[in-house]
Each structure stands twice: as C-alpha cells, then as structure tokens.
C-alpha positions as CSV (number, residue, x, y, z in Angstrom):
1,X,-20.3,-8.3,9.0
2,X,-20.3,-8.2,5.3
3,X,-17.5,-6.0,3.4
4,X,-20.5,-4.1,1.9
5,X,-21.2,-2.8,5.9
6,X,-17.5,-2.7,6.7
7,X,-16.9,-0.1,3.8
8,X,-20.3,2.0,4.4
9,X,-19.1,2.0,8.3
10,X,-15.5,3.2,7.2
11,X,-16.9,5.9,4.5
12,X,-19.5,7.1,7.0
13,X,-17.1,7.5,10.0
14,X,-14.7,9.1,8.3
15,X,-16.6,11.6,7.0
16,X,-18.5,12.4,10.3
17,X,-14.6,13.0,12.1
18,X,-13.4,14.4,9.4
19,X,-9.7,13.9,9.0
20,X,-7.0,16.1,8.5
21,X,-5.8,16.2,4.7
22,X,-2.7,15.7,3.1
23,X,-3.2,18.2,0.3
24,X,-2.7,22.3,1.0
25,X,-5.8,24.4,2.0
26,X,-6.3,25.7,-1.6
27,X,-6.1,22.0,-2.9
28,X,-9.4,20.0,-3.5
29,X,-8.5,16.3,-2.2
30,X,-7.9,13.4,-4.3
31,X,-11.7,12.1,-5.6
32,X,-9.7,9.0,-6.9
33,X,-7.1,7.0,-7.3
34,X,-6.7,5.3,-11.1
35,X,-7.2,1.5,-11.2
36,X,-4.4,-1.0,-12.7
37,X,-2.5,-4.2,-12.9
38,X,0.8,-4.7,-12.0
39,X,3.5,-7.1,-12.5
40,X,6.7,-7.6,-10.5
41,X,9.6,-9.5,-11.0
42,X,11.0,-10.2,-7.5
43,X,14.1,-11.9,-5.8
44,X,15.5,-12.7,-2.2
45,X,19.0,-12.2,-1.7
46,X,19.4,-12.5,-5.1
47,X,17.2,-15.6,-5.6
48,X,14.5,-15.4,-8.5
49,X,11.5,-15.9,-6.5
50,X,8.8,-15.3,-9.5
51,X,6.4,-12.6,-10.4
52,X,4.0,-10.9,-7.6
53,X,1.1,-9.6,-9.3
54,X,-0.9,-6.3,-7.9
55,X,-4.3,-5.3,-8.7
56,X,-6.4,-2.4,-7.8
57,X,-10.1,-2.4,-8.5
58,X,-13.2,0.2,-7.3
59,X,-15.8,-1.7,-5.0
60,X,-18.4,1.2,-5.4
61,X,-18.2,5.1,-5.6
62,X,-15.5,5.7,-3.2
63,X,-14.1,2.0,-2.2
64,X,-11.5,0.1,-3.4
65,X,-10.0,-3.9,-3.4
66,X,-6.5,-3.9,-3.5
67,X,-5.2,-7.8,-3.7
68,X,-1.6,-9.0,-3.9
69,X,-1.4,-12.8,-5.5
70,X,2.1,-14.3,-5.6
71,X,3.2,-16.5,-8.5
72,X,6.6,-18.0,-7.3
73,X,8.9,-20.3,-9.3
74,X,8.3,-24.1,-8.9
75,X,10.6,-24.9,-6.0
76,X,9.7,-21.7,-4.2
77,X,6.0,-22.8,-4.4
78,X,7.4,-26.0,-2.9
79,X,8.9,-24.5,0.1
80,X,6.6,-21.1,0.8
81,X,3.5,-21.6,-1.0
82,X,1.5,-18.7,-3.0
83,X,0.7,-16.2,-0.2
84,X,-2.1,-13.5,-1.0
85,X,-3.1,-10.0,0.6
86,X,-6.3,-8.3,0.4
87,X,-7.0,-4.8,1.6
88,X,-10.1,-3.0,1.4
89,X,-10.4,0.6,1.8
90,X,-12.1,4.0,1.0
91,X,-10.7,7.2,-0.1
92,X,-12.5,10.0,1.7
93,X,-11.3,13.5,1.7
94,X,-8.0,12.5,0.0
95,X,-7.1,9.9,2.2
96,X,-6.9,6.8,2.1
97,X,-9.3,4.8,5.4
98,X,-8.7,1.0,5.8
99,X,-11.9,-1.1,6.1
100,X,-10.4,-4.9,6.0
101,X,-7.4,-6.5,5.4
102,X,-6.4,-10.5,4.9
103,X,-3.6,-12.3,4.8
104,X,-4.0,-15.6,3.0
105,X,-0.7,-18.0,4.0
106,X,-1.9,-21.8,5.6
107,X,-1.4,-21.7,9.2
108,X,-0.2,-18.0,9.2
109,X,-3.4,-16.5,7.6
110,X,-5.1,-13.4,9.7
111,X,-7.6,-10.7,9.3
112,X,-8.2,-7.7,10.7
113,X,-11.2,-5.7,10.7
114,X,-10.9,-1.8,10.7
115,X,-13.9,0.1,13.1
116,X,-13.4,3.6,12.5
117,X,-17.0,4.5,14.6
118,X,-15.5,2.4,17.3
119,X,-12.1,3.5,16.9
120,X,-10.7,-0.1,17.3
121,X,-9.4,-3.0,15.0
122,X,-10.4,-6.4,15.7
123,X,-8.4,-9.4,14.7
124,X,-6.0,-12.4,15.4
125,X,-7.6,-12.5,18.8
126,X,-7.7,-9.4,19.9
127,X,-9.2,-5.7,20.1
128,X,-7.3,-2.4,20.0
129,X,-7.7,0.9,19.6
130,X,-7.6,2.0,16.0
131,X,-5.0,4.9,15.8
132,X,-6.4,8.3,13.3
133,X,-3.3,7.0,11.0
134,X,-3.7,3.5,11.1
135,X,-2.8,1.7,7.7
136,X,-2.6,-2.1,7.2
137,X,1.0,-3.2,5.9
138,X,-0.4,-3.8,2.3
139,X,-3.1,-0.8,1.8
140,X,-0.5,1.4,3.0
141,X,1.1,1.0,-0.9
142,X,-2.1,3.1,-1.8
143,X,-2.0,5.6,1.5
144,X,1.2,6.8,0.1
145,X,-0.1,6.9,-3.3
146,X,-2.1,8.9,-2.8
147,X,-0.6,11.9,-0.6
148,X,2.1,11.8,-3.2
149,X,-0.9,12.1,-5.8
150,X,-2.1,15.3,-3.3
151,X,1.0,17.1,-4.3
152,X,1.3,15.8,-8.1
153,X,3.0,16.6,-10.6
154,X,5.5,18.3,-7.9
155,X,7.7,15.8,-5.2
156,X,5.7,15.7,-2.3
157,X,6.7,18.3,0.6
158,X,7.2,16.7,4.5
159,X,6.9,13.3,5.9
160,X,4.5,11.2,5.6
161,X,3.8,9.6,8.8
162,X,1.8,6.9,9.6
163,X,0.8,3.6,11.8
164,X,1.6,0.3,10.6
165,X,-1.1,-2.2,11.8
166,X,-0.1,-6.0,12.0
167,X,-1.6,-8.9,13.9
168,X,0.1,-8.8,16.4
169,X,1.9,-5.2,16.8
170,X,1.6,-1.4,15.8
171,X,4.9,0.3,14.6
172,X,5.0,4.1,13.1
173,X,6.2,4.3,10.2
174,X,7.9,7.8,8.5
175,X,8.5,8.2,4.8
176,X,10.0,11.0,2.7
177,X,10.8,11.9,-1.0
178,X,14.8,11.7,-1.0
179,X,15.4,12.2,-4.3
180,X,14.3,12.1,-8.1
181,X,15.7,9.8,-10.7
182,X,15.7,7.9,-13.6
183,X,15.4,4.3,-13.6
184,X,15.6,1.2,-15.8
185,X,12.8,-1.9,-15.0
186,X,11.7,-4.4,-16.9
187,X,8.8,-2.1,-17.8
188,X,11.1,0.4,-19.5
189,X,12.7,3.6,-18.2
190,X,11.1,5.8,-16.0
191,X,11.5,9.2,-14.3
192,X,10.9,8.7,-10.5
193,X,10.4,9.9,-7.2
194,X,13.0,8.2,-4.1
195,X,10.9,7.8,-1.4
196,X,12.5,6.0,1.3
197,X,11.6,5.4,5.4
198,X,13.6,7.7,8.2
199,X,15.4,4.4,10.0
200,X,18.9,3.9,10.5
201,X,18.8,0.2,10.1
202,X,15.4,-0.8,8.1
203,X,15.5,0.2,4.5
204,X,12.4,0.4,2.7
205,X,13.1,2.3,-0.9
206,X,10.5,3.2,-3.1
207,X,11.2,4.7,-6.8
208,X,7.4,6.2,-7.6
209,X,6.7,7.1,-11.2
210,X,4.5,9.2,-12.7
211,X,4.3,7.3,-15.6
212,X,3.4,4.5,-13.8
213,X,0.2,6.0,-12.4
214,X,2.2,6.9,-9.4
215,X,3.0,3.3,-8.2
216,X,6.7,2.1,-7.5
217,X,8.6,0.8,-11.1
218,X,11.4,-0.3,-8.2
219,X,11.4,-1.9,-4.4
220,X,14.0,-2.7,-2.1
221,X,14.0,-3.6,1.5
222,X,16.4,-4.4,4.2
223,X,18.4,-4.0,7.0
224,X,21.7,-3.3,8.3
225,X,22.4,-2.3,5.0
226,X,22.2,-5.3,2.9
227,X,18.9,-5.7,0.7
228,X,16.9,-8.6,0.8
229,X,13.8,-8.3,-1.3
230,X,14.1,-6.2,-4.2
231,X,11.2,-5.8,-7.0
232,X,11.0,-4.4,-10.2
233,X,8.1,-3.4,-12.6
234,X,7.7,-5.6,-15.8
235,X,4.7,-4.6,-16.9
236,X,2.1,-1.7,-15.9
237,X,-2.1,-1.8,-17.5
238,X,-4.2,1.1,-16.3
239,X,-8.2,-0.4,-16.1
240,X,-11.3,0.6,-16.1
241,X,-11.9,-0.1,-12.1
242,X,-14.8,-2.5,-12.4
C-alpha cells in the first residue's frame, strides 16, 4: 500500500472512532505541530558517539514524516553503522495516530504498518491487534509533544500513558512532568519541563523546552541507575514544513 493510502486510512479511521483528547473540554485540540531540524550531540557511557539529526516535515494537511538519520564518528560508523528511523503519522483531534514506521539498520531493519480500520499492526512477521494508544518507539517523541503542547504554556497535568509498539513486543509506557528547570546544552540555556517515565529501574528523562518548540534540549536513558545514552541539543531551526 502506498504511504499516501496508509495516511488517508489513519486520518479517516481516526476520525470515524473518534479518540479521547488530551486537552480539557473547553480546549480546541492541537491543529498542528511546528516543523524543525534538530541536532544532537550524543554519547554512550560517556563515549562521543557523533551527532543524531531529527527532522519533522508535513506530508499534507494533517500528516507528518518524522525521520531520525544518525551521523556517528568514524570508528563508531565502523562498528554500528548509520541507523535511521522513519515514522509517519497524523495529528487528528490533538493526537498524534501512527500510520508507518521503519527501522533502517542491515540485517536488523523492520517495518511496521499501523491499520487503525482494522485495529491491527502488521510487521516483522506478524499481525496484532493495534491497541487505542499504540505509539511506535520513535513517533512517540511527537505523541508527547504534543499533549504537552495541549496544556502549553502551563506543565502538563497527569500521566501520560501510552503503548510502546516494537517488532517484536508491546510494553506501556507512563510519563509525567517531574519538575521545571533550567538547563545548559550546546544550543544555549533553556527553561524546561522534567518529564521522566514512572519505573523503578528504566530511566528515560526528558528536559522539554518551550523555546525549543517544545522538543527535548536534553536526554538521558538508563537503568539501574546509571545512564547510558545521554543527548544534548546543539542546534534547533524551526521550517516551513514542506
């Protein structure tokens, strides 16, 4: 099927169940979500690892194609490669709906396909059922994004629960603003928003910032409590969308 159908099955499916909206009752949703480049610096345990590179761009009225590209340092190339994730999705009522995501690695590349009229997704061999808050692991950045837009310029108010769809498992996911502070990137200083996952052993922290369009200036993830991965803004450009 091409990704034109995918995202006129997603947009039309979603609007026929409705869905249940993250802003309040006297809210209008979020109609869209503002385009942009960004460029991390990122490191493993410390190791420089090179510059990750995000980009969001509109594919029509209400669709999206957000695309990870990794640009790792020479001997990290060597070893790992220059991985890439695609998601494409639609914002309808507020929300963000995967359509298609792909994973872009050699032998560990996958896809998975996102059948909202079905209610399944369909990938790396196999079909399940497609859960109401189904994100894939990368278009989830832009889920968040935007219930935290919902509730702008306040922090947003709850969790934010959703499920995280790989190729080969399903796993929920809750998140929650823990905190607001300042912090210093590459980029510059910036007033943020702590949002971190309810887990006792996984960290996954998230410093959103206005400033930044709402997008993290600062990641880390881990476990046990010792970070691995760790990512910091180093420069943000707002686009047109096109």
């Amino acid at each position: 099927m091409r990704i034109q159908q995918w995202i006129q099955a997603a947009t039309l499916a979603a609007a026929a169940g409705g869905t249940a909206g993250t802003a309040g009752a006297s809210e209008p949703p979020l109609d869209a979500l503002p385009t942009f480049e960004a460029v991390y610096a990122a490191t493993w345990k410390g190791l420089k690892l090179g510059e990750i590179v995000l980009e969001l761009k509109r594919e029509g009225e209400y669709c999206y194609r957000y695309r990870s590209t990794a640009k790792p340092r020479a001997m990290v190339r060597m070893f790992y490669g220059e991985p890439q994730e695609t998601s494409h999705f639609c914002l309808v009522d507020g929300e963000v709906k995967p359509v298609r995501f792909v994973y872009d690695h050699g032998e560990d590349s996958f896809e998975l396909d996102f059948d909202s009229i079905e209610g399944e997704v369909r990938g790396a061999g196999q079909t399940r059922e497609l859960p109401d808050n189904a994100q894939d692991r990368f278009g989830m950045h832009q889920a968040v994004r935007a219930w935290i837009m919902s509730q702008a310029p306040e922090p947003p108010e709850g969790d934010y629960v959703f499920t995280m769809v790989e190729d080969d498992r399903m796993a929920e996911y809750t998140l929650r603003v823990t905190g607001e502070e300042q912090v210093k990137v590459p980029a510059g200083r910036y007033d943020s928003f702590l949002l971190e996952r309810v887990d006792d052993r996984k960290i996954n922290r998230f410093w959103v910032a206005p400033d930044a369009a709402y997008m993290p200036v600062k990641v880390e993830t881990g476990r046990d409590g010792s970070i691995q991965l760790s990512m910091e803004l180093q420069r943000f450009t707002p686009t047109s969308g096109d």
